[in-house]
C-alpha positions as CSV (number, residue, x, y, z in Angstrom):
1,X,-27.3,-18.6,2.0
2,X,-24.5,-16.2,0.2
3,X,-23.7,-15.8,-3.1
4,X,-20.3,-17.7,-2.9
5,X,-19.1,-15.5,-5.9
6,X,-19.5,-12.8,-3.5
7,X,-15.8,-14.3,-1.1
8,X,-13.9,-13.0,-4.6
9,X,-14.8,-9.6,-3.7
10,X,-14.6,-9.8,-0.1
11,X,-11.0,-11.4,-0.7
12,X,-9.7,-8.9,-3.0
13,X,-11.4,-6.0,-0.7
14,X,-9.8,-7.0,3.0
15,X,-6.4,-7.5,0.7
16,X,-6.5,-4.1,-0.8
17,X,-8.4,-1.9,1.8
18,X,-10.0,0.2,-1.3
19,X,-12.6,-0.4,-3.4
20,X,-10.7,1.2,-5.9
21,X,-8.3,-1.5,-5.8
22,X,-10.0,-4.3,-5.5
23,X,-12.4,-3.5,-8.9
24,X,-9.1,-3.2,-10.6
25,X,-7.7,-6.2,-10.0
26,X,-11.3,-7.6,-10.2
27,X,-11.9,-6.2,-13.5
28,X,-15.1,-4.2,-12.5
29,X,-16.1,-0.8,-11.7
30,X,-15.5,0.2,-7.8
31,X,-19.6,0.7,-7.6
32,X,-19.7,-3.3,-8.2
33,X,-17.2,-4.5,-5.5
34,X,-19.4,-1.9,-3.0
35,X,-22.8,-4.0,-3.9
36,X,-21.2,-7.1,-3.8
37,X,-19.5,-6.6,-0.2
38,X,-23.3,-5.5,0.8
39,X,-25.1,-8.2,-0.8
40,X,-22.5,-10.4,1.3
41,X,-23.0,-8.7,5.1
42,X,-26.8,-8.8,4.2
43,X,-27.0,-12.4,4.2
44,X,-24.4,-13.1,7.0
45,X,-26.4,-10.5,8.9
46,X,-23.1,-8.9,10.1
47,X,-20.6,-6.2,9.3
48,X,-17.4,-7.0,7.7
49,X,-15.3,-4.0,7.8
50,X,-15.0,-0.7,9.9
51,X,-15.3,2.4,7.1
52,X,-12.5,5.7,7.7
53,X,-13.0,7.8,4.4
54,X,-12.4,5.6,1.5
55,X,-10.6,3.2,3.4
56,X,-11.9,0.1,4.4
57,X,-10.0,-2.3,7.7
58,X,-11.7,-5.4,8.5
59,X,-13.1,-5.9,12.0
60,X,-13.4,-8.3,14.1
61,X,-16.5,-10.4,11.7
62,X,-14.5,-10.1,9.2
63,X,-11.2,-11.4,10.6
64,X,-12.7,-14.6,11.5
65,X,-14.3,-15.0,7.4
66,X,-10.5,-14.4,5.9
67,X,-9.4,-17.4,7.4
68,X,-12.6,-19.1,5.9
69,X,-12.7,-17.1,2.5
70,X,-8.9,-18.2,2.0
71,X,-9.1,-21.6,2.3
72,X,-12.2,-22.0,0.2
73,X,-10.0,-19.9,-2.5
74,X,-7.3,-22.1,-1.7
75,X,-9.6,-25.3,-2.8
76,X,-10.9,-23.8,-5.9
77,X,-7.3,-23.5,-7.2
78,X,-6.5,-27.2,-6.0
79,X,-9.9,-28.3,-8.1
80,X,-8.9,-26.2,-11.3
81,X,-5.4,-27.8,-11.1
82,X,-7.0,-31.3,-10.9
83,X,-9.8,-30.8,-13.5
84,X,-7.9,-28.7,-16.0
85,X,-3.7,-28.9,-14.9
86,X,-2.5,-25.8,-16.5
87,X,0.1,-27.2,-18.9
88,X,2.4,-24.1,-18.8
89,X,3.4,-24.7,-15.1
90,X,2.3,-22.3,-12.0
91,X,-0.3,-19.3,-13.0
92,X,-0.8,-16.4,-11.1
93,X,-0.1,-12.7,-10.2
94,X,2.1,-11.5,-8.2
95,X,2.4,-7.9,-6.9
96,X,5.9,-7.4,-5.5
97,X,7.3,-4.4,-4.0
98,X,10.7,-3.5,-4.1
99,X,13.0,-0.1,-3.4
100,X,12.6,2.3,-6.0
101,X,16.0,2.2,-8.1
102,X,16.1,-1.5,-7.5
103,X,13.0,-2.4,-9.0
104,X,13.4,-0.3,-12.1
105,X,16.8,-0.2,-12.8
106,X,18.2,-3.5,-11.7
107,X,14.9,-6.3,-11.4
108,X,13.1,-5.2,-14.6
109,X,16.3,-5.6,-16.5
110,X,15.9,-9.6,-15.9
111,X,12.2,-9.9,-16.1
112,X,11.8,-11.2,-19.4
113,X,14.2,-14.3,-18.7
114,X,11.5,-14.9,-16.0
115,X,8.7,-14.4,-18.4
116,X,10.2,-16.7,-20.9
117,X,10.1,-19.6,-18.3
118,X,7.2,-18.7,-16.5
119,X,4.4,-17.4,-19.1
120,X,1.4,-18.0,-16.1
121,X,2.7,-16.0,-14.0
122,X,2.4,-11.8,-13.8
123,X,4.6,-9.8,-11.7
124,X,3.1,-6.6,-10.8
125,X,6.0,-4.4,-10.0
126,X,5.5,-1.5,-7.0
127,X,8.8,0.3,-7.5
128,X,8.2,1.7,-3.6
129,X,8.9,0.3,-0.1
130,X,8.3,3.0,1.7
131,X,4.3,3.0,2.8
132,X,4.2,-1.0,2.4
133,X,2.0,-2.7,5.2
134,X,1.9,-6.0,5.0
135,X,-1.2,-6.4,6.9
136,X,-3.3,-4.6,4.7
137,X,-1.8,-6.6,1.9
138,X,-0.3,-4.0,-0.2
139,X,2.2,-6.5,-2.1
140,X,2.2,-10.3,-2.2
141,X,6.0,-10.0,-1.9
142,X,8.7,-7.3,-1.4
143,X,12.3,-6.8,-1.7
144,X,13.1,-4.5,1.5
145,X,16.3,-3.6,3.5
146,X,15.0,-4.7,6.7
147,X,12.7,-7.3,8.0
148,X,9.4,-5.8,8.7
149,X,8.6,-5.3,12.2
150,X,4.9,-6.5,11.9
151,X,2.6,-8.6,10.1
152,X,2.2,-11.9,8.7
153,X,4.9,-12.6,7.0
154,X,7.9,-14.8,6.3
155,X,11.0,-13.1,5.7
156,X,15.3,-14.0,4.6
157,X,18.4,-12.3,3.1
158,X,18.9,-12.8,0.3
159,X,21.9,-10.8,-0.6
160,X,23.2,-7.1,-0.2
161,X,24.4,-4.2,-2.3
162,X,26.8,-1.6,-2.2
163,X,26.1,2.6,-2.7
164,X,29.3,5.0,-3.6
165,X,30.2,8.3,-4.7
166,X,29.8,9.3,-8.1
167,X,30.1,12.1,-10.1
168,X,30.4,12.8,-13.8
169,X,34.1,13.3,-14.9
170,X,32.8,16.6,-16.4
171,X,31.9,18.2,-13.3
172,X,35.4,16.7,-11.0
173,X,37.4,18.6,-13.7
174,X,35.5,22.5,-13.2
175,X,36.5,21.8,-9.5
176,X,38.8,21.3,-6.8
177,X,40.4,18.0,-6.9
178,X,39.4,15.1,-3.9
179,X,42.4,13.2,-2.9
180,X,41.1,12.6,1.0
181,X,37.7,13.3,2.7
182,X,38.0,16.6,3.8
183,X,38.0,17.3,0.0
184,X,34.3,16.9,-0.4
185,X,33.9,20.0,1.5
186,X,34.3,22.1,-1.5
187,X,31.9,20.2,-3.8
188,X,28.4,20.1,-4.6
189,X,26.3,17.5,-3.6
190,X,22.7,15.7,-4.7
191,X,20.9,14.6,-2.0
192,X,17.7,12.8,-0.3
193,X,15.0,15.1,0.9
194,X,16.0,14.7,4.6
195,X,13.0,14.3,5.9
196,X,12.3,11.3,3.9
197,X,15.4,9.3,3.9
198,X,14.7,5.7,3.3
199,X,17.0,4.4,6.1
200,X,19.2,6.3,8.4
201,X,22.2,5.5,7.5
202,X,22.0,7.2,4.8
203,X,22.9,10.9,7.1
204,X,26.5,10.0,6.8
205,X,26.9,12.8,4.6
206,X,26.7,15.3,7.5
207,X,28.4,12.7,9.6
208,X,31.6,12.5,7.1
209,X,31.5,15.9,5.6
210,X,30.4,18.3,8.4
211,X,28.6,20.6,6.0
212,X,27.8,19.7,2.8
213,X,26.6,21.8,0.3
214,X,23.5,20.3,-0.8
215,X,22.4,21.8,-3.9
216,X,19.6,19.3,-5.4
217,X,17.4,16.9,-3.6
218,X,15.2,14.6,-4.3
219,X,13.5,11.0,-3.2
220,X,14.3,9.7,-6.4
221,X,17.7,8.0,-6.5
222,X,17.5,7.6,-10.8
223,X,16.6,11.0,-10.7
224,X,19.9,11.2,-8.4
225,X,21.6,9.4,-11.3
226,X,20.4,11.7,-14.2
227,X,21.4,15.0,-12.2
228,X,24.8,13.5,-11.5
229,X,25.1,12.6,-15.4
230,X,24.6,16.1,-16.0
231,X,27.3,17.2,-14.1
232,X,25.1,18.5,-11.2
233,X,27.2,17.5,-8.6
234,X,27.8,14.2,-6.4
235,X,25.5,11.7,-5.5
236,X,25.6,8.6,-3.1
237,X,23.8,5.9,-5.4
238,X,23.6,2.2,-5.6
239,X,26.8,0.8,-7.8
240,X,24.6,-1.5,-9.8
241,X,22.8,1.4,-11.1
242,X,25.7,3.7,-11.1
243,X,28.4,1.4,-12.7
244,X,26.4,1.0,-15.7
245,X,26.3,4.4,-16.4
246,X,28.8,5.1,-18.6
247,X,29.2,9.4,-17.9
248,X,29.7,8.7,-14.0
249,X,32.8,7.9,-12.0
250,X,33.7,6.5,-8.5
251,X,34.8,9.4,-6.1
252,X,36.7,8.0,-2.8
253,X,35.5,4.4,-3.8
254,X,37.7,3.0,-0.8
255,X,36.7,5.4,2.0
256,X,32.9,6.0,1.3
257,X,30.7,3.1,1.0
258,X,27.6,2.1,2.4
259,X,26.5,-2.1,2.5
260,X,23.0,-3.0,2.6
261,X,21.0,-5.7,3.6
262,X,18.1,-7.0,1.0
263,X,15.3,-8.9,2.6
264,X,13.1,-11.2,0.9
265,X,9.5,-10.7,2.3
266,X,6.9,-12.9,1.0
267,X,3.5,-13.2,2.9
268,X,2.8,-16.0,5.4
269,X,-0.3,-17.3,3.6
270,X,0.5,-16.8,0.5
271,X,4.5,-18.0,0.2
272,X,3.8,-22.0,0.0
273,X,1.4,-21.6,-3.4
274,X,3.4,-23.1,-6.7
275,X,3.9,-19.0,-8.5
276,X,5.0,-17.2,-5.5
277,X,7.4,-20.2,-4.6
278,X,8.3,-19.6,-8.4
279,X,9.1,-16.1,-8.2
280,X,11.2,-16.6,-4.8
281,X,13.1,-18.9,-6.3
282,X,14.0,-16.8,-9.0
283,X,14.9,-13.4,-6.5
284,X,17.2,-15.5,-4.9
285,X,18.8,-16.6,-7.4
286,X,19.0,-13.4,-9.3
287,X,20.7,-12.0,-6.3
288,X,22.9,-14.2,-5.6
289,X,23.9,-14.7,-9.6
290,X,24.2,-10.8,-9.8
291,X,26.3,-10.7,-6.6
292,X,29.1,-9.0,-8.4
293,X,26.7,-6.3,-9.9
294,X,25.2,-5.3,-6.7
295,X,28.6,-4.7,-4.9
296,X,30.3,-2.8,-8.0
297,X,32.4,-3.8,-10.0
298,X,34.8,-1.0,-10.6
């Protein structure tokens, strides 16, 4: 007979696919989520997981245990709640993912009214979208701009959000005026490392401008932001990060614009438990209560 302590570890392992990882969340050093995981193949006499490097996938034994391990996790949270109801309402953690200048700039900005009414429950925020798999349970939720192709997931938009031209009004006054598109041609512009745009249609600067002179790039759109404050040159950046900025302006507001979807992704097992129905509840209602921000409002 196993340890039954021992399905904790296999849980948080298969979800994380590191040992690393899973001792954090865990609470224990990496070498103790290693003993426990062969202390548990030991007595089931099987292997659990195929090892590449530090990674760890599970195989075909250890498919068929998730399913088990989950539901008996799933019951030992049903038999807390009976024997000792948490009197604060749902408890849990959450790890959601979200685009980068949308989780920093725009979500954290409202977590504490979600704090306030939910004390049990931890949001783990991954300010990055861009390596999430869903089948190797790198986030218990996510805010994406597309569905994701794979996995086991449940997913519905929830909203969208607008990205402009900005620029600082200290940098359109050193140069040439922009009255019409072909304008842009003679200005600077901070950009996306090409190679790692987030979503294609995001190359409508070549598309619109031909050439542009791209003077400054970078993957991270507030680092966009700050080199656009300084008079760097323009950016193309979200208007409910750009709006509040009080140093930027709107260049061609009513001919360049780019709408874009947001997705709420929870994960198929995981969505019907009481927190991660809290925190959906509260995304969608953020975004749609924010609807005004997330288009821009100048």
């Amino acid at each position: 007979m196993f340890d039954w302590n021992d399905l904790r570890y296999f849980l948080e392992l298969a979800r994380r696919g590191k040992l690393a990882a899973a001792a954090l969340r865990l609470g224990v050093d990496h070498t103790t989520v290693a003993r426990r995981i062969a202390a548990l193949e030991d007595a089931l006499g099987l292997p659990l997981f195929d090892r590449t490097g530090r990674a760890y996938r599970l195989n075909e034994n250890g498919r068929r245990l998730l399913a088990h391990a989950e539901r008996v996790e799933a019951g030992s949270l049903a038999l807390m709640d009976e024997v000792a109801p948490a009197p604060v309402g749902p408890m849990g953690t959450v790890r959601l993912a979200t685009p980068e200048a949308f989780g920093s700039q725009f979500l954290a900005r409202h977590c504490y009214g979600f704090h306030k009414r939910n004390p049990g429950i931890i949001l783990e925020l991954v300010a990055e979208t861009r390596s999430l798999n869903f089948s190797r349970r790198d986030a218990d939720a996510a805010i994406t701009l597309a569905p994701p192709a794979h996995g086991r997931v449940v997913a519905e938009k929830v909203g969208d959000y607008r990205l402009g031209l900005y620029a600082a009004p200290a940098y359109l006054q050193q140069h040439p005026p922009i009255v019409r598109l072909q304008d842009l041609s003679q200005h600077h512009f901070i950009w996306y490392v090409d190679d790692l745009l987030p979503v294609p249609e995001l190359q409508m600067l070549d598309k619109a401008i031909g050439n542009p002179q791209v003077i400054f790039r970078t993957t991270s759109v507030t680092g966009q932001a700050n080199a656009a404050e300084a008079g760097l040159g323009i950016a193309l950046l979200p208007c409910f990060l750009a709006d509040r900025m009080k140093a930027l302006t709107t260049v061609l507001p009513g001919e360049i614009g780019i709408l874009r979807d947001l997705w709420l992704v929870l994960h198929a097992e995981l969505a019907p438990e009481p927190h991660m129905a809290r925190v959906a509840t509260f995304l969608k209602t953020l975004i749609a209560s924010e609807r005004r921000t997330l288009l821009g409002s100048r």
